[in-house]
KEPA-878294 format. One record per residue (C-alpha): x, y, z; residue in three letters. Coordinates in steps of 0.5 Angstrom, whole numbers, plus 500, padded with zeros to 3 digits. Layout:
<nodes>
<node X="X" Y="Y" Z="Z" rest="ALA"/>
...
</nodes>
This chain:
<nodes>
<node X="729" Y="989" Z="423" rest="UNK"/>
<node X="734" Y="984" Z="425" rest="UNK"/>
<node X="739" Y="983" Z="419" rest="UNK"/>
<node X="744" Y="979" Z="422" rest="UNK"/>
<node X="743" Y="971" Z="420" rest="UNK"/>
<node X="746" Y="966" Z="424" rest="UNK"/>
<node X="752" Y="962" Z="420" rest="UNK"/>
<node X="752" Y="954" Z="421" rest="UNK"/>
<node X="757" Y="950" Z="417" rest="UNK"/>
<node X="754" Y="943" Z="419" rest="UNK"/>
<node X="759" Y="939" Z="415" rest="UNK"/>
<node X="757" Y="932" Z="412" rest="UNK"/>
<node X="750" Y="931" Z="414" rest="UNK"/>
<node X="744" Y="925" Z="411" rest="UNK"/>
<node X="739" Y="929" Z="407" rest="UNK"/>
<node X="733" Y="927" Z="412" rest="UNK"/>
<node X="737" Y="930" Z="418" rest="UNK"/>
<node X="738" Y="937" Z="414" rest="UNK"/>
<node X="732" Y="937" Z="413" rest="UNK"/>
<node X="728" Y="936" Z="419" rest="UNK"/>
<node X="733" Y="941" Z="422" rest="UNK"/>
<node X="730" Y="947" Z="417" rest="UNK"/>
<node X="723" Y="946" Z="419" rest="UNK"/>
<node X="725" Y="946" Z="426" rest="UNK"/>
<node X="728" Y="953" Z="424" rest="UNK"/>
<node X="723" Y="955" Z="420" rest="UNK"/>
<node X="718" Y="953" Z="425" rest="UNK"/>
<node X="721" Y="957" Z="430" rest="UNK"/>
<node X="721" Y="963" Z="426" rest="UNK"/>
<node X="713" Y="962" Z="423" rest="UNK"/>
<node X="711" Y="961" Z="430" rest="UNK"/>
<node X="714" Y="967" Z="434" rest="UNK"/>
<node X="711" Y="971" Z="428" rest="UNK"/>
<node X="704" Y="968" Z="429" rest="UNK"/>
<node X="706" Y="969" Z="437" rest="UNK"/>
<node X="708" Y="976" Z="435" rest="UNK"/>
<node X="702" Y="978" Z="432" rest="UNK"/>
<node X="697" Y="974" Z="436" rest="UNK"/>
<node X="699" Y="978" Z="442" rest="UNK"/>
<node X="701" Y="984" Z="440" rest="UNK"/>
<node X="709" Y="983" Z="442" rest="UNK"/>
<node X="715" Y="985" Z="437" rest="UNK"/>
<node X="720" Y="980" Z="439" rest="UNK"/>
<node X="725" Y="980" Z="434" rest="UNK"/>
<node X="725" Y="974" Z="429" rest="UNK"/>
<node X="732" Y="970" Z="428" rest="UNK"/>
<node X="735" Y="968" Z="421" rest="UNK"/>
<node X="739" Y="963" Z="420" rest="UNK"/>
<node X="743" Y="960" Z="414" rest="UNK"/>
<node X="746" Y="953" Z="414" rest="UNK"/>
<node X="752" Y="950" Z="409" rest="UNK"/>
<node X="752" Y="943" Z="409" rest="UNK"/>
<node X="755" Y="937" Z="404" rest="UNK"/>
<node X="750" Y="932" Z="403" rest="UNK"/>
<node X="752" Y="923" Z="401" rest="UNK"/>
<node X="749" Y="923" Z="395" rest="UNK"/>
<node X="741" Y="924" Z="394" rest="UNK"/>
<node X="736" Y="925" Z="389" rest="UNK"/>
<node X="731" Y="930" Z="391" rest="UNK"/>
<node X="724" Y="931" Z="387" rest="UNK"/>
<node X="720" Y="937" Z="388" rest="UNK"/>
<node X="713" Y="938" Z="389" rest="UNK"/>
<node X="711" Y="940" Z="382" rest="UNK"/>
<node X="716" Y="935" Z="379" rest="UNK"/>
<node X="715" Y="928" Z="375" rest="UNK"/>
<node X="718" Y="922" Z="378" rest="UNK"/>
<node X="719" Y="919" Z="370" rest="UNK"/>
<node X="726" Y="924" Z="372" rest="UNK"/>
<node X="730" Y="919" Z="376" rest="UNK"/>
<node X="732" Y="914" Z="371" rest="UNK"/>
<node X="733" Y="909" Z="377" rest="UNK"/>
<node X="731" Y="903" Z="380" rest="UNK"/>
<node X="730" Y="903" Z="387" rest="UNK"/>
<node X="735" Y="897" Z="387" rest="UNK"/>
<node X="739" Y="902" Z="382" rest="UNK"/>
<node X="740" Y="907" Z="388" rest="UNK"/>
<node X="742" Y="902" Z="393" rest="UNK"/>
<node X="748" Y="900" Z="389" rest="UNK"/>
<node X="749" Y="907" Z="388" rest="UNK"/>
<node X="750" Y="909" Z="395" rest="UNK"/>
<node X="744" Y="914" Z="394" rest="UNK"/>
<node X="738" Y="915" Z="398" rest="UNK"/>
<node X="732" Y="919" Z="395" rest="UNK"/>
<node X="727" Y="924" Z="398" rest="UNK"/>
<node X="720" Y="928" Z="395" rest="UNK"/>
<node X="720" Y="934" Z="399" rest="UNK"/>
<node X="716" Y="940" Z="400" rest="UNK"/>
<node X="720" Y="946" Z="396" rest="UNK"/>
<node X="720" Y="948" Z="389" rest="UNK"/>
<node X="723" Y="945" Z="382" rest="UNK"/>
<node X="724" Y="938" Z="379" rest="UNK"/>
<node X="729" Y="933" Z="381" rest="UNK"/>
<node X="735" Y="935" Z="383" rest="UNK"/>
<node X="742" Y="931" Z="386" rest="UNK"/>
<node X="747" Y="932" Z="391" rest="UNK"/>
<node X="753" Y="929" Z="394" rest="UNK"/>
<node X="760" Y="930" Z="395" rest="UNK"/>
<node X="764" Y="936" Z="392" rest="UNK"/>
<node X="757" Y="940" Z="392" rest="UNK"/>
<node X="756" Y="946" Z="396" rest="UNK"/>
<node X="749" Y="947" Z="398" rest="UNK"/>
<node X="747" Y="953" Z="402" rest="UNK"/>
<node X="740" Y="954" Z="407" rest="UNK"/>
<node X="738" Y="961" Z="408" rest="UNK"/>
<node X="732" Y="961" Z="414" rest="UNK"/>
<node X="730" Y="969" Z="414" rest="UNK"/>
<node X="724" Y="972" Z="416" rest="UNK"/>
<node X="724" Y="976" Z="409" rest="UNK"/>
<node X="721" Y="981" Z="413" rest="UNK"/>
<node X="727" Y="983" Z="416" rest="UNK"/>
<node X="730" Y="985" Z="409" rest="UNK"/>
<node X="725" Y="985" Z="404" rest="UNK"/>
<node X="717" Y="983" Z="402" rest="UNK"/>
<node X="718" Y="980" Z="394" rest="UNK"/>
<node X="720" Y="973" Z="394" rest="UNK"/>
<node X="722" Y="974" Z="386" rest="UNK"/>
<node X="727" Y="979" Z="390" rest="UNK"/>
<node X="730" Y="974" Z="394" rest="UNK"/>
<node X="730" Y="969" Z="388" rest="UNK"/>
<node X="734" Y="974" Z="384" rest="UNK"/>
<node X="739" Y="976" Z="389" rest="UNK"/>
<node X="740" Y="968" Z="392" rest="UNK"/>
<node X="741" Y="968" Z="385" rest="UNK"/>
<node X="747" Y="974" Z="384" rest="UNK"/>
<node X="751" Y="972" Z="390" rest="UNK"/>
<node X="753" Y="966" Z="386" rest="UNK"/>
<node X="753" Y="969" Z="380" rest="UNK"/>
<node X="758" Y="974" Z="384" rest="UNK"/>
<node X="762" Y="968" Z="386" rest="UNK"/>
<node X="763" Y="964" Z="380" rest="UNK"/>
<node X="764" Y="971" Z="377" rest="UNK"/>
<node X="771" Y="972" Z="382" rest="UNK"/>
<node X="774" Y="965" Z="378" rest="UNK"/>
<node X="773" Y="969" Z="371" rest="UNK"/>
<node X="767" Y="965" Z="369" rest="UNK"/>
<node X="761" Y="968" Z="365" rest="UNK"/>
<node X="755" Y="966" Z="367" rest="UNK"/>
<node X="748" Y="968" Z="368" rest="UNK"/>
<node X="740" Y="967" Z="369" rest="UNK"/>
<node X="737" Y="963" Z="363" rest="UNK"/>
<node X="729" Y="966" Z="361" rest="UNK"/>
<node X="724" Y="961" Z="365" rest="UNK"/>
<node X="730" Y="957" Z="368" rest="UNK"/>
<node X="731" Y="957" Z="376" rest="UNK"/>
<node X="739" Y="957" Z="378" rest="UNK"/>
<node X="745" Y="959" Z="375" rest="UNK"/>
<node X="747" Y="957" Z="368" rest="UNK"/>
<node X="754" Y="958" Z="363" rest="UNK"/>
<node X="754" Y="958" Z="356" rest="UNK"/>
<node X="746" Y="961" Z="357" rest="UNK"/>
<node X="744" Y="962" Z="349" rest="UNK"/>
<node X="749" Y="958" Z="346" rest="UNK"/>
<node X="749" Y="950" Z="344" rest="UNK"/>
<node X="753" Y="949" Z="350" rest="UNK"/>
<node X="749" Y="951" Z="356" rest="UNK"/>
<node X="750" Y="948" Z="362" rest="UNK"/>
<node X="748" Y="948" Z="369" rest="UNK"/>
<node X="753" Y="950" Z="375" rest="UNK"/>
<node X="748" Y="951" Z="381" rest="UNK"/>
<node X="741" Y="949" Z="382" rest="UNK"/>
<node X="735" Y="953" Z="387" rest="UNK"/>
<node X="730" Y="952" Z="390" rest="UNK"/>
<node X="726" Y="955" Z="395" rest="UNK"/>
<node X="719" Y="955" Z="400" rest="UNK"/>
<node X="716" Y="961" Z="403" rest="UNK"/>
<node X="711" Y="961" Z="408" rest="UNK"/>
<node X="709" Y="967" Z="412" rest="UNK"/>
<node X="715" Y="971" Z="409" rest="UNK"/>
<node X="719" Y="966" Z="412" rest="UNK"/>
<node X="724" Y="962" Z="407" rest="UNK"/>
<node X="727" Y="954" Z="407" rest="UNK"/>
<node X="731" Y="949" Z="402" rest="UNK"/>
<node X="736" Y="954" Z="398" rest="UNK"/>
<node X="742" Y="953" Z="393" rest="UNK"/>
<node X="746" Y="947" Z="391" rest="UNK"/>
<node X="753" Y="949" Z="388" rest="UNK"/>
<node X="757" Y="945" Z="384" rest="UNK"/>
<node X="764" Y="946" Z="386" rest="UNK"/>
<node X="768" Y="939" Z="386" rest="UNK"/>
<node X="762" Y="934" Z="385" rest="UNK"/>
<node X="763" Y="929" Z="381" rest="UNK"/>
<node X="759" Y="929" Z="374" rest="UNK"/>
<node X="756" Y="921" Z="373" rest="UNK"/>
<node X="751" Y="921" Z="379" rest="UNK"/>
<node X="747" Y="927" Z="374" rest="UNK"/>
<node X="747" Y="922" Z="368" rest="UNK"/>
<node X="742" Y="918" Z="373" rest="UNK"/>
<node X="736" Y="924" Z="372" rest="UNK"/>
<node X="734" Y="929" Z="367" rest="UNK"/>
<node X="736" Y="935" Z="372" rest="UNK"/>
<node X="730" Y="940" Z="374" rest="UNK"/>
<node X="726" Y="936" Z="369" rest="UNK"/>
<node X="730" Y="940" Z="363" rest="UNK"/>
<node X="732" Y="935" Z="357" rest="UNK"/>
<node X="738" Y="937" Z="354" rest="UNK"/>
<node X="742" Y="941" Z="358" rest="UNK"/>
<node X="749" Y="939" Z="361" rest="UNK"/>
<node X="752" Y="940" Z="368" rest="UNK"/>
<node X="757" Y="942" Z="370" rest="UNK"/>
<node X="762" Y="943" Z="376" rest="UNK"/>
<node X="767" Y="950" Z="378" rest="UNK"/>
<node X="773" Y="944" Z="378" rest="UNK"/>
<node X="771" Y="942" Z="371" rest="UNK"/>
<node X="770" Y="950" Z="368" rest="UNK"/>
<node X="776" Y="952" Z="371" rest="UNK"/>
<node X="780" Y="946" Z="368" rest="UNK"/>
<node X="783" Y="943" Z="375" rest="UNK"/>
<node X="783" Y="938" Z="380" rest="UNK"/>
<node X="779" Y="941" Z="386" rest="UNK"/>
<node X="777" Y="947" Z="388" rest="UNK"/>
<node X="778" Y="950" Z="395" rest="UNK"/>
<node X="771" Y="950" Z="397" rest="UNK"/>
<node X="772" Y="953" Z="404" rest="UNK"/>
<node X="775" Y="959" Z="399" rest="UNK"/>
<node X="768" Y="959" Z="395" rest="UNK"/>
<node X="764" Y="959" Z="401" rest="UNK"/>
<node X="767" Y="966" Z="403" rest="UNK"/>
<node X="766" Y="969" Z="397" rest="UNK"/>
<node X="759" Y="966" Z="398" rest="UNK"/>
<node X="758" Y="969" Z="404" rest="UNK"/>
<node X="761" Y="976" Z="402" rest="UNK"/>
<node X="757" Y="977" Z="396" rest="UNK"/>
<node X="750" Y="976" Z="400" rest="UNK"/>
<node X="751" Y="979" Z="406" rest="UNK"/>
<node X="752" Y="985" Z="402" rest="UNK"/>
<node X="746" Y="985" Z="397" rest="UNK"/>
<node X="742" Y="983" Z="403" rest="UNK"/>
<node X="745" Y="988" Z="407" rest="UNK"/>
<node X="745" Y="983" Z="413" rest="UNK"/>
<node X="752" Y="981" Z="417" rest="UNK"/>
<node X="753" Y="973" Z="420" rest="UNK"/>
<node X="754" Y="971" Z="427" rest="UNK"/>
<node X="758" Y="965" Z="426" rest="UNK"/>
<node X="753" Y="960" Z="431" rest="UNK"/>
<node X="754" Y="952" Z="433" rest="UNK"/>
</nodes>
């Protein structure tokens, strides 16, 4: 079992782009195991999780209602943003500037066959994270991503998930929000949940920026030892 996952930081990169390159990715792994099983080979598959911060866009699952984008197409344009339904979990979601958004690729089979699992973990490498910064937050019941205030009247988003799976094989990930600025989440009813606030890392802890490079550290840290897996730092 291969447990070390290829690290990319692609930097700002266009939504649509990004995209494109996980199916690639992910292709490239469901197509060796395919090969592997068909010929009887055992050819180790790769992992790979790419960081990147995309210019401000709206994405919609494929279960998600479009009545949540409280924009018109014009509206979009005027705003800088682009929209794209996609093919992973989840209602609507915003990213942009100021955000951290993580890709994980992995052959699940090389740690573990329980997508809830990998879920919960994905979930507990933030978790640990915003924990670092002395930030309360957890799960909320039959809410996807990462939550503060959960079970008060204040409780608020600070990371949002959504994954594909197919052959054990995993795209599409985590957005956090660590310097992202607010007001583009007026313009959508985030995950398709009324009433819930959003909030950033920058927000919480009452100062201007948040060294994002710092963040995605302990990010890293905090996966690599629930998955028991080391990075290689790849172009």
């Amino acid at each position: 079992m291969n447990k070390t996952i290829q690290l990319q930081d692609l930097g700002n990169k266009d939504y649509k782009e990004t995209w494109e390159y996980q199916e690639e990715l992910f292709k490239g792994i469901v197509d060796l195991k395919i090969r592997n099983r068909r010929e009887e080979l055992n050819l180790e598959t790769p992992n790979y999780f790419l960081f990147v911060e995309h210019p401000h866009v709206y994405t919609l699952g494929k279960s998600g209602d479009l009545t949540n984008l409280l924009l018109s197409e014009k509206q979009l344009e005027d705003k800088g943003a682009t929209f794209y339904k996609i093919n992973r979990g989840g209602d609507i979601t915003y990213h942009g500037p100021g955000q951290i958004v993580g890709y994980p690729i992995l052959d699940l089979e090389n740690f573990f066959t329980d997508i809830h699992k990998y879920l919960r973990f994905l979930e507990e490498s933030i978790i640990l994270t915003l924990q670092e910064y002395g930030l309360e937050c957890g799960r909320s019941e039959g809410e996807t991503g990462v939550w503060l205030g959960v079970g008060t009247p204040f409780a608020r988003k600070i990371c949002a998930m959504g994954v594909r799976a197919s052959r054990w094989v995993t795209m599409h990930g985590f957005a956090l929000n660590v310097n992202a600025d607010l007001g583009y989440f007026d313009n959508i009813i985030p995950c398709g949940i009324r009433g819930k606030a959003v909030t950033t890392l920058n927000v919480e802890l009452g100062v201007e920026k948040v060294n994002e490079e710092e963040v995605k550290e302990k990010i890293l840290k905090h996966f690599s030892n629930l998955f028991e897996a080391n990075f290689e730092k790849s172009n």
